[in-house]
N, C-alpha and C positions, 0 to 999 in steps of 0.2 A: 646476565652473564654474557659477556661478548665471547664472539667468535676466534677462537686461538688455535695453533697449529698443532696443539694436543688434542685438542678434541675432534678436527677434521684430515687428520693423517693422510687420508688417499685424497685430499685438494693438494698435497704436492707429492704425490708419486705420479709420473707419467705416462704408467701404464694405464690410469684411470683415466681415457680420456673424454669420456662423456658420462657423469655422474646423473642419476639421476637426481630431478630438482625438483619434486614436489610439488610444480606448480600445474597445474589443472589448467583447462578452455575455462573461461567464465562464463557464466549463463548469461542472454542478455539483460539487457537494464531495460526491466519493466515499464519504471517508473510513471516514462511520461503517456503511456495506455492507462494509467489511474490516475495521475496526480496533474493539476497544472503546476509546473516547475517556474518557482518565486527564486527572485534575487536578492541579494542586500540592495541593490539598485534601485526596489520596486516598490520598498516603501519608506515614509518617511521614519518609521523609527531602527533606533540604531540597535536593540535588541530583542524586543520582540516583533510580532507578525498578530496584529489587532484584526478579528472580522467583526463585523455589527447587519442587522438587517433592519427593515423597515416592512412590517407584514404587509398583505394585501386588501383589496377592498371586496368588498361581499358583492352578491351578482345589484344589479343595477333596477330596482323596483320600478312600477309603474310610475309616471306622475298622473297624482292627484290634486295638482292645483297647486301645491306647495313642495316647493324642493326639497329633499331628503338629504341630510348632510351625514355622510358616513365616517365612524371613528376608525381610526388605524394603531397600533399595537406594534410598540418592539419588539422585533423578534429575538434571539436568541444571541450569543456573542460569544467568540471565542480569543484565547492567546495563544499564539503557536509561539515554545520557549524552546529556541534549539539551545541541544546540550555540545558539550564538548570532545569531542573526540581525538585521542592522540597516538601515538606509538613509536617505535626506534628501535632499530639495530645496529649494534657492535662490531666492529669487525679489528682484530688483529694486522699491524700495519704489515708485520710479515707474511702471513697467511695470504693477505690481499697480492703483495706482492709476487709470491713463491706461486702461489695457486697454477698447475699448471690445466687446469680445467677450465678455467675464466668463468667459473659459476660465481667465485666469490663477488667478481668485478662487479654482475650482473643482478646478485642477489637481493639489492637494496630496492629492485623495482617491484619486489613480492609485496612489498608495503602497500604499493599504489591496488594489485589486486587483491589484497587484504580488505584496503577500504570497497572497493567495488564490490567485496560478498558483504561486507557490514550494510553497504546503503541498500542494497536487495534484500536482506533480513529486518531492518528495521522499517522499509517499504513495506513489507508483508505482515506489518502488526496491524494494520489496519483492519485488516481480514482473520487474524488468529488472533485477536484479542476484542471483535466483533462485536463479542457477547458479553461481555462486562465493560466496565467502568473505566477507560483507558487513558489515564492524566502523564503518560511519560513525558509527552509534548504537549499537547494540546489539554489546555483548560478553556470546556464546552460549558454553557450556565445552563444548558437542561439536566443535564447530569444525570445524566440517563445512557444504557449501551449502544455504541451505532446501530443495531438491529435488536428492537427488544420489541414488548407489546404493550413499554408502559410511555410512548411517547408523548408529549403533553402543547399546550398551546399558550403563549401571551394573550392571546384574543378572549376575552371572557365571554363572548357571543358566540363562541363556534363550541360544537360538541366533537370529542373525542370518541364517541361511540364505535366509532368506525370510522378505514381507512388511514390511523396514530398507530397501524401493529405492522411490522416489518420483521419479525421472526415466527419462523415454522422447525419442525422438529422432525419432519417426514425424511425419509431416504430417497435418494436422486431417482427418480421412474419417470414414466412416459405420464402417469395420472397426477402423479405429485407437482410436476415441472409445468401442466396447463394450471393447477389448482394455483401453483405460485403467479401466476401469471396474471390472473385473474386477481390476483388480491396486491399485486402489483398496480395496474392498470385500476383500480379500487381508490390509492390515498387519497389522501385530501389535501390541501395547503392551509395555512396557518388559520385561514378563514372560515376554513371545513369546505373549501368549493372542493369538487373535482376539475383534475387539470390532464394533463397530457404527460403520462408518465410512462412511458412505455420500453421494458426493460429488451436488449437486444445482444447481450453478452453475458456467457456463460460461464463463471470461474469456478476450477475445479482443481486440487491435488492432482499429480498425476495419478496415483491410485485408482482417480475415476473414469482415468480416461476412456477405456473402453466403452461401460456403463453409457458416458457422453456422447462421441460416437457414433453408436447403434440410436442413440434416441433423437439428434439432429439431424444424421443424416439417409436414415433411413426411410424408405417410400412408408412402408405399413409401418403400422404399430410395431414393436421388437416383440411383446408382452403378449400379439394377440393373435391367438391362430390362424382366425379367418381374414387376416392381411389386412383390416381397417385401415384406412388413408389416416396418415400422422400428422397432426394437427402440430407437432416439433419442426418439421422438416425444417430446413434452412433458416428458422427465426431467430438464432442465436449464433454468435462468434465465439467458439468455446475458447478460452484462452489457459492453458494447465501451466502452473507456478508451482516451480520444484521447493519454492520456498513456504509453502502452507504443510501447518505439521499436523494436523490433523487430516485422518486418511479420508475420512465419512462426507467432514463436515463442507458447505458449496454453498455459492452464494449466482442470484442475479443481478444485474443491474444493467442500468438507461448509460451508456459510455459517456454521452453529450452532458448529460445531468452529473455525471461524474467526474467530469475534469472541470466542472464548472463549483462543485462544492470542495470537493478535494484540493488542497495546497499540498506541495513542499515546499518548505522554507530552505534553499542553503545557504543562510546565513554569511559562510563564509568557505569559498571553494579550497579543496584541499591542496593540499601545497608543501613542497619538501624543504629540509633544510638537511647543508653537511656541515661539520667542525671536525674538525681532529684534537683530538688530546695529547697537550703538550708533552706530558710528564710517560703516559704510557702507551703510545706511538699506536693509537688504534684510532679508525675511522666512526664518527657517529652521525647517523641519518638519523631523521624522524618523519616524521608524518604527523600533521594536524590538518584538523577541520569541524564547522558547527554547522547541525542541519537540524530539523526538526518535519514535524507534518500532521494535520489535521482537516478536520472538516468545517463545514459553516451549514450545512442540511446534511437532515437523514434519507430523504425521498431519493437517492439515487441507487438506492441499495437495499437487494430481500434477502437476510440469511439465513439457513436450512440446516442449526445445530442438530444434528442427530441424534435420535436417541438411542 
């Protein structure tokens, strides 16, 4: 329904001289603290966003006279399929004109913040959709939840036993947060080696922030009477996203290891268009744009669904 002079009465009375406009400060753009930010520029294909790996080699045996020739294993593969995003507003060419508030003038840039809370909500599925199966964008050939305990290997020599589980279900505490850490500092690589993974950023709803807080930045224990030295202190960058809807649930992870597996794709940067309509003298804007996002590893990230 476009915007008409029936339905915004006081955009031309002149005593309304400053209407309010609904539009809000926008929270910053996360994005590029989790994702490496991709272009249509950056790869060769014209729709999707292809990863592939090549697993690693096992630790390097003794020689015994005869050289050891070691197999290597593809790794996992993904498509990032950005979708399409669009929208537009109407405007009355008389309203536009009359308005003696110049809201209406101006109104057509609520579009561009419109997209700017869309790409920070669909940024944030990464993390509220964690724990299941997430194909909005990204099709992963493990098939498996960015944080689950059922992770698996191409390498048919390496055991899953341990160091393949990257979800916990404890509440954010001072004992919970060293235990994650440990089982961080635990995984394994495609080959079952242990490698260098070492989580150093703390993502939390704000709901937690307190909670966070008292457990990074405090000398003692929070939890312990006798002022025990805190083995949190400063190891973590807590980072609280107003965009995670769940109150409970917190994840860790390695930031370096994480802008190195994480993509966004945007496909194609968003971009206005105006027309006017001949026949009934209103203004039309739109807004489009195609983005997408996924991963290519799981190691950069421990998550703490709640119970």
């Amino acid at each position: 329904m476009p915007a008409t002079s029936t339905l915004f009465p006081d955009a031309l009375d002149a005593r309304f001289a400053d209407l309010f406009d609904g539009e809000y400060t926008q929270l910053p753009d996360l994005r590029p603290r989790f994702f490496t930010m991709v272009g249509p520029g950056d790869t060769p294909q014209k729709q999707d966003y292809r990863t592939s790996s090549i697993g690693v080699f096992a630790n390097i045996p003794e020689f015994s006279g005869t050289l050891t020739y070691q197999d290597i294993f593809e790794g996992y593969d993904g498509t990032i399929t950005p979708r399409h995003y669009a929208s537009g507003f109407e405007i009355e060419r008389v309203l536009f004109e009359d308005d003696q508030s110049e809201q209406m003038d101006d109104k057509p840039r609520g579009l561009g913040l419109a997209y700017a809370r869309t790409i920070q909500t669909h940024a944030a599925a990464f993390l509220n959709n964690a724990f299941s199966v997430d194909s909005t964008w990204n099709s992963f050939s493990e098939n498996v939840a960015l944080c689950s305990n059922s992770h698996t290997t191409r390498n048919t020599s390496a055991s899953t036993t341990s160091g393949f589980d990257n979800l916990v279900t404890a509440s954010l505490n001072t004992v919970s947060l060293v235990a994650m850490r440990i089982q961080f500092r635990g995984f394994r690589d495609d080959a079952g080696n242990r490698g260098t993974f070492l989580p150093n950023m703390l993502i939390i709803p704000v709901d937690l922030c307190q909670q966070a807080y008292e457990i990074i930045e405090s000398m003692g224990v929070p939890e312990d009477a006798n002022n025990a030295a805190n083995y949190n202190q400063g190891r973590y960058t807590v980072v609280e996203w107003e965009y995670l809807t769940d109150v409970n649930n917190f994840f860790i992870a390695d930031e370096r290891l994480m802008k190195q597996s994480n993509l966004w794709y945007q496909r194609i940067p968003y971009e206005f268009a105006m027309v006017e309509d001949f026949d009934s003298f209103s203004g039309k804007w739109r807004l489009r744009a195609r983005h997408g996002h996924g991963h290519r590893d799981w190691r950069f990230i421990l998550g703490a669904q709640v119970t």
